[in-house]
C-alpha positions, 0 to 999 in steps of 0.5 A: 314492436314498433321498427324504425321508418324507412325515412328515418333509416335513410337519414341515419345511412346518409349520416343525418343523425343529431336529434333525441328521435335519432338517438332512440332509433339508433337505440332501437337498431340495436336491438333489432335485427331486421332494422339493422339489416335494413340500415346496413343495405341502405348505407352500402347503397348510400356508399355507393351512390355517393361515389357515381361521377358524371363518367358513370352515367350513361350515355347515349349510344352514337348516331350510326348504332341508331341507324344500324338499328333502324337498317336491320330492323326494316330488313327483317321486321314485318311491316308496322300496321301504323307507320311511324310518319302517322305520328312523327310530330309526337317525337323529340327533335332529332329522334330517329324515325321508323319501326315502332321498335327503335322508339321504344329503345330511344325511351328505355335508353332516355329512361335509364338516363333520366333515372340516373341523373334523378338518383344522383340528385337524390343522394346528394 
């Protein structure tokens, strides 16, 4: 048995459904349990998605926790083997210099943001 693509479930969850394809596969849908389930799932994450507003991105966090960060990690961290200002050209404008740690943070922070803004554009 042949299941619906992940694709096409997608357009169907967003509500793209108009052809002779669609109506085979909806056909299909229901018959199929596992293709129902994954039709189900994609359209609550649809619903969900299409309800974030820019106040639900994240964003991030203000200079002071930053340096609070950066504060209590050379207080207790160990020397870095490379310092930090070896490579300060490879950072943003802006970005808080120190332990390796708080660069790594900036970029899972920087990352969460990005993939935000992506998913956003993706569903509309």
């Amino acid at each position: 048995m042949t299941h619906v693509d992940h694709a096409h479930l997608v357009d169907l969850a967003r509500g793209n459904a108009a052809s002779r394809e669609d109506a085979d596969a909806l056909r299909h849908i229901a018959r199929c349990a596992p293709c129902r389930q994954e039709l189900d799932g994609i359209t609550r994450v649809v619903a969900a998605a299409s309800g974030v507003g820019a106040s639900d991105l994240p964003v991030g966090p203000p200079p002071r926790v930053w340096q609070r960060i950066e504060r209590e990690l050379f207080e207790t961290a160990e020397p870095a083997p490379v310092s930090v200002a070896d490579h300060s050209d490879a950072l943003p404008a802006g970005a808080p210099k120190g332990h390796p740690a708080v660069r790594c943070l900036l970029l899972a922070a920087l990352g969460g943001i990005l993939l935000a803004r992506w998913l956003r554009r993706a569903w509309r």
